[in-house]
BAZASE-563216 format. One line per 8 residues: for each residue z, x, y of N, C-alpha, C. Coordinates in Angstrom, 2 decimals, decimal comma, padded with zeros to 5 digits. Layout:
Z X Y Z X Y Z X Y | ...
***
This chain:
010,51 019,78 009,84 010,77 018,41 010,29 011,21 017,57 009,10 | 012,37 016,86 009,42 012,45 015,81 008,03 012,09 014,36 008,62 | 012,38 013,81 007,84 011,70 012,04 008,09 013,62 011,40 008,78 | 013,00 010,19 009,50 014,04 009,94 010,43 014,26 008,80 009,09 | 015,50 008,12 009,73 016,49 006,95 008,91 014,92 005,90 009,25 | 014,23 005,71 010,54 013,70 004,57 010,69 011,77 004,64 009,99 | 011,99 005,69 009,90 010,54 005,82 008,87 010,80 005,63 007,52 | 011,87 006,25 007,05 012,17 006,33 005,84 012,27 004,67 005,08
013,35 003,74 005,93 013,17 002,82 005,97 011,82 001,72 005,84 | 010,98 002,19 006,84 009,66 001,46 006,53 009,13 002,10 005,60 | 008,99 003,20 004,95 008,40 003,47 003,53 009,18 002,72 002,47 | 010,55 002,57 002,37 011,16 001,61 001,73 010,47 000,34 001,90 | 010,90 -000,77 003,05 010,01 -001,77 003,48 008,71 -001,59 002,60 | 007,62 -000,91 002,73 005,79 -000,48 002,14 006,23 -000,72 000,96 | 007,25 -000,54 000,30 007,48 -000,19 -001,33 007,29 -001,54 -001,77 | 008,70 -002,23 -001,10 008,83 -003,48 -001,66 007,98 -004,43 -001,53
007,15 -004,34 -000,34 006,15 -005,59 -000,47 005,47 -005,30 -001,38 | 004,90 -003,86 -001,49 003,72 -003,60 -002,83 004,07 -004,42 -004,55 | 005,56 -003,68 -004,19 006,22 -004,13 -005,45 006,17 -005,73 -005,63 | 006,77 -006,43 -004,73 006,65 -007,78 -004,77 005,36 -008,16 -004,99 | 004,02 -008,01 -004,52 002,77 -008,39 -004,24 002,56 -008,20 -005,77 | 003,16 -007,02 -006,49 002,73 -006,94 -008,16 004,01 -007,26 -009,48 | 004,18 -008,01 -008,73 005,42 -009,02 -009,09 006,46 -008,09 -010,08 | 006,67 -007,12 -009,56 007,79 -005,81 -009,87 008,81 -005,50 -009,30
010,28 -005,60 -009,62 011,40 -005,41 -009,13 011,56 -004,20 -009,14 | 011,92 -003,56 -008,33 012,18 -001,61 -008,37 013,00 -001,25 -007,34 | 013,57 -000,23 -007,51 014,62 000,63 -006,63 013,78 001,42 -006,22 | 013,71 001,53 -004,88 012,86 002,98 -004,45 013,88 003,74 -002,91 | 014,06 005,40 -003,62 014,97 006,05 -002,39 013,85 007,07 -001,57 | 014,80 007,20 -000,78 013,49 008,36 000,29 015,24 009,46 000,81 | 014,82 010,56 000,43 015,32 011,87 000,72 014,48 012,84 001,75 | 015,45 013,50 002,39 014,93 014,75 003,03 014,50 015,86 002,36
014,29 016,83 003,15 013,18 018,02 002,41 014,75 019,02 002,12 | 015,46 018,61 002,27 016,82 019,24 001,21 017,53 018,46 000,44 | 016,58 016,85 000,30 016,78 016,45 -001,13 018,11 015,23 -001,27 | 018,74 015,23 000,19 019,67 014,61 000,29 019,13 013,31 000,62 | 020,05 012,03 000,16 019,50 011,08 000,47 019,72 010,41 001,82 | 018,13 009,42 002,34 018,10 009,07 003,64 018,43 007,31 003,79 | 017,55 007,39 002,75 017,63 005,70 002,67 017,39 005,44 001,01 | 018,19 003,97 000,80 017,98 003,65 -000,88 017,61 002,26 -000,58
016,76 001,13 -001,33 016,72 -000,08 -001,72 016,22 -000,36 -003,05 | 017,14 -001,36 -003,51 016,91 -001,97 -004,81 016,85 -003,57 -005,15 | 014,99 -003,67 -005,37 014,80 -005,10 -004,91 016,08 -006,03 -006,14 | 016,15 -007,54 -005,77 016,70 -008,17 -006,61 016,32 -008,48 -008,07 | 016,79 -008,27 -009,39 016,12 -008,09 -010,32 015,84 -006,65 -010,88 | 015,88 -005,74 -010,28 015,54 -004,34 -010,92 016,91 -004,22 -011,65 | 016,35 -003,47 -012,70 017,78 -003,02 -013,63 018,91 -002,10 -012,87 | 020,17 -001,63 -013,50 020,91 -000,93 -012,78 020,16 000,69 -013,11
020,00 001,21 -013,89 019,34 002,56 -014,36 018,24 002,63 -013,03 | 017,56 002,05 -012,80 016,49 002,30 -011,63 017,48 003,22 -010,13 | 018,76 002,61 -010,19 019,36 003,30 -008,97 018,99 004,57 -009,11 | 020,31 005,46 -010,38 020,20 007,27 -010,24 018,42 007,53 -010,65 | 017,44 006,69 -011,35 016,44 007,03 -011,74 015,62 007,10 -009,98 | 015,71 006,51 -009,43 014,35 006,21 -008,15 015,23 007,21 -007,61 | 016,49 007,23 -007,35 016,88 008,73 -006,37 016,17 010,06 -007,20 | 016,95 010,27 -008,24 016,28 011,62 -009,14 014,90 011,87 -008,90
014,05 010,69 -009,53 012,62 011,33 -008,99 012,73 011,77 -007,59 | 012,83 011,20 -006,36 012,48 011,57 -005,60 013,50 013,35 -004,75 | 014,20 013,61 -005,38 015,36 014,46 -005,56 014,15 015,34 -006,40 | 013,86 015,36 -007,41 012,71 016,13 -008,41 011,06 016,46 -007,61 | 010,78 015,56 -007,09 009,94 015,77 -005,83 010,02 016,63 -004,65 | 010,72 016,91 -004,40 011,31 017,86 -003,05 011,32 018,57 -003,47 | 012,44 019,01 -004,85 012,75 020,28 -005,67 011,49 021,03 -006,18 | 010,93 020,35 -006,17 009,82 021,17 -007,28 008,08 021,40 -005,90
008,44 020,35 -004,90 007,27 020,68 -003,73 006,29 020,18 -004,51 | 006,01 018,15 -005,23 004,84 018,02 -005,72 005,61 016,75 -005,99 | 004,11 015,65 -006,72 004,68 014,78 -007,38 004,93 015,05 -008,53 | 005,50 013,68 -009,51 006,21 014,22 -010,78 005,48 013,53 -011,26 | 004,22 013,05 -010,83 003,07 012,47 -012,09 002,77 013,12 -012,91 | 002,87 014,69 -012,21 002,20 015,72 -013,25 003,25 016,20 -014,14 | 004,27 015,94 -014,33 005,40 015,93 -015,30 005,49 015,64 -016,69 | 004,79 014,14 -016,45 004,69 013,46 -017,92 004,69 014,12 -019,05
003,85 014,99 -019,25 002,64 015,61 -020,57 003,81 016,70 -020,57 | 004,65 017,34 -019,64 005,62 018,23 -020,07 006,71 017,96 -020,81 | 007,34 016,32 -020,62 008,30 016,33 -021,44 008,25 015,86 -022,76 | 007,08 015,49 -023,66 006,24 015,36 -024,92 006,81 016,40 -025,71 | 007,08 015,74 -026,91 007,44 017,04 -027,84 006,52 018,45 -028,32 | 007,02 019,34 -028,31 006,68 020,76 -027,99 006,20 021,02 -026,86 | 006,50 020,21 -025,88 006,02 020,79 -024,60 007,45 021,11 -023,89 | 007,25 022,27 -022,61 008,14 023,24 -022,60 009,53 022,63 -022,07
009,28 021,06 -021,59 010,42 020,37 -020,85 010,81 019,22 -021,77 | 010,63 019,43 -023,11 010,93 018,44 -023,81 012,26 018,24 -024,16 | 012,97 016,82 -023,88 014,29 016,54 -023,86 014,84 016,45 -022,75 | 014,39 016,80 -021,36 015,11 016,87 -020,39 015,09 015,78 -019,51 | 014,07 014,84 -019,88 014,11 013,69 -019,09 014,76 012,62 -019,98 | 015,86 012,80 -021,18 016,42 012,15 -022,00 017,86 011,93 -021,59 | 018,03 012,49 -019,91 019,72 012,31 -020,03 019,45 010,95 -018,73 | 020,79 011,05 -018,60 021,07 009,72 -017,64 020,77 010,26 -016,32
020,42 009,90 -015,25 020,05 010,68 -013,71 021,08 010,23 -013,21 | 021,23 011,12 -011,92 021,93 011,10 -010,93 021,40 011,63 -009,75 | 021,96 011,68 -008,31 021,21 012,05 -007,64 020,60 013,20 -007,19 | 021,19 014,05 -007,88 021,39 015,26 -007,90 020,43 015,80 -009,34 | 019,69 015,20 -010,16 019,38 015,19 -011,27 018,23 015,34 -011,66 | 017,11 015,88 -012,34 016,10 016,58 -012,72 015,29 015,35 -013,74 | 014,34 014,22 -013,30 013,86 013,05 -013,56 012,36 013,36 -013,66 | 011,89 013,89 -014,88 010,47 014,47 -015,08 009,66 013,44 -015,13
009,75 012,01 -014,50 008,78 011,00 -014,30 008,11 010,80 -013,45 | 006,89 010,22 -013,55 005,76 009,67 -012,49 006,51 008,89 -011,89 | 006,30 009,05 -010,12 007,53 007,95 -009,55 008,27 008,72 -008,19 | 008,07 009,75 -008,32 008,36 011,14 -007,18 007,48 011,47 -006,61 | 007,21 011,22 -005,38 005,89 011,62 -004,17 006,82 012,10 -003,16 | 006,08 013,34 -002,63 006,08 013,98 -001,49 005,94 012,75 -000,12 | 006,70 013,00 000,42 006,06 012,21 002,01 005,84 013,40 002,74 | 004,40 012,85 003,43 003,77 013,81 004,11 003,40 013,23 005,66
003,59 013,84 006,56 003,31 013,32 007,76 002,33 014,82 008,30 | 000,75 014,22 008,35 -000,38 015,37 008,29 -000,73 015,93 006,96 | -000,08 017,45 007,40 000,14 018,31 006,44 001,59 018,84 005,52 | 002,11 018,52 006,76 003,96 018,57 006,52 004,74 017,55 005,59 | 005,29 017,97 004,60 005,95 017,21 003,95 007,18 017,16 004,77 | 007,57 016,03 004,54 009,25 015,43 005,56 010,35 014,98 004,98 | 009,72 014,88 003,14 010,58 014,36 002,39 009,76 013,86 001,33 | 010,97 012,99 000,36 010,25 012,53 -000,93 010,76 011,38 -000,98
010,14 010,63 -002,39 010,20 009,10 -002,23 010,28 009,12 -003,75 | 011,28 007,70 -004,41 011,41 008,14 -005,80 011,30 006,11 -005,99 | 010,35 006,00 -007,28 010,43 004,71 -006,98 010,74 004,25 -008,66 | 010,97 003,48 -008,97 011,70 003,31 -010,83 011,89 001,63 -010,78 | 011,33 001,11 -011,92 011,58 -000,37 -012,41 010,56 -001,01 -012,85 | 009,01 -000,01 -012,83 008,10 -000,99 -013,56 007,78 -000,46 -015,05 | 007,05 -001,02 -015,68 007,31 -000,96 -017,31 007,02 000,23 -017,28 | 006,48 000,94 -016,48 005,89 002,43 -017,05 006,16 003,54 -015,33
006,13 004,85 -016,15 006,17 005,53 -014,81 005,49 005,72 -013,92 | 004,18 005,36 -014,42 002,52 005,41 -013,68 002,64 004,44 -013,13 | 002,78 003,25 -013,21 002,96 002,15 -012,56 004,13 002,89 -011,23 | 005,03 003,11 -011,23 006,26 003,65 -010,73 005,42 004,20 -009,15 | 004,55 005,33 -009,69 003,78 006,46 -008,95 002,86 005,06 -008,22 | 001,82 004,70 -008,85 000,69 003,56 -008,28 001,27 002,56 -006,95 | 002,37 002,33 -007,44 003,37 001,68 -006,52 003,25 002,24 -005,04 | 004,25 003,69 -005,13 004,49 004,53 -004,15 003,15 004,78 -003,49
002,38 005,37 -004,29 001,62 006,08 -003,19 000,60 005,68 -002,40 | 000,67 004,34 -001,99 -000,05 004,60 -000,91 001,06 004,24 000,23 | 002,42 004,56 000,22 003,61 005,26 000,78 003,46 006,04 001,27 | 003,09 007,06 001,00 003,32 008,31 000,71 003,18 009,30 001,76 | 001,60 008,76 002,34 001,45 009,60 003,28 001,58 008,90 004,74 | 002,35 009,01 005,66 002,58 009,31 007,12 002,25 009,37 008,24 | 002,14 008,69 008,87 001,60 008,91 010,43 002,11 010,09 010,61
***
């Protein structure tokens, strides 16, 4: 099952009020479980980099079947993904940041959610997830 245009949407909608409520401008996209995108919004004020960044995470989320909180500590020098979250994203693009959640409806994931624009990536993730999970 993937997530419809009109759920996807209200997880968008969930984003931005959170975001607003913590006075944070952010781009947040929601993709299907093949990663393609369903829906994008980018509140007023978020930088332009948040666009390919909030798709990628959530593009990196699907790909990998997890969030990308647990990413962080990999791309640290000498750790095994170090450098790879140093290029520019796209949507199509490999974004080793906190900020990529699974959407889950039950047990079933339906898709992912990629959210980018607050000072940090944890913030990014804190945002999303209580998104995340699905009627």
């Amino acid at each position: 099952m993937n997530i419809t245009l009109e759920l996807a949407n209200e997880v968008i909608a969930a984003v931005q009020w959170r975001a607003q409520y913590e006075g944070i401008a952010v781009a947040c996209a929601v993709v299907d479980t093949g990663g393609n995108l369903v829906a994008f919004g980018r509140m007023d004020g978020a930088n332009l980099i948040t666009i390919d960044t909030a798709i990628g995470k959530a593009f990196t989320a699907i790909s990998i079947g997890a969030d990308t909180v647990g990413l962080s500590a990999a791309i640290q020098p000498g750790a095994p993904l170090f450098g790879t979250g140093l290029t520019l994203a796209g949507s199509r693009s490999f974004v080793p940041y906190a900020g990529g959640l699974l959407l889950r409806s039950g047990d079933e994931v339906i898709g992912a959610l990629g959210v980018s624009g607050a000072a940090s990536s944890e913030v990014d993730h804190e945002i999303g997830a209580p998104s995340a999970q699905l009627p």
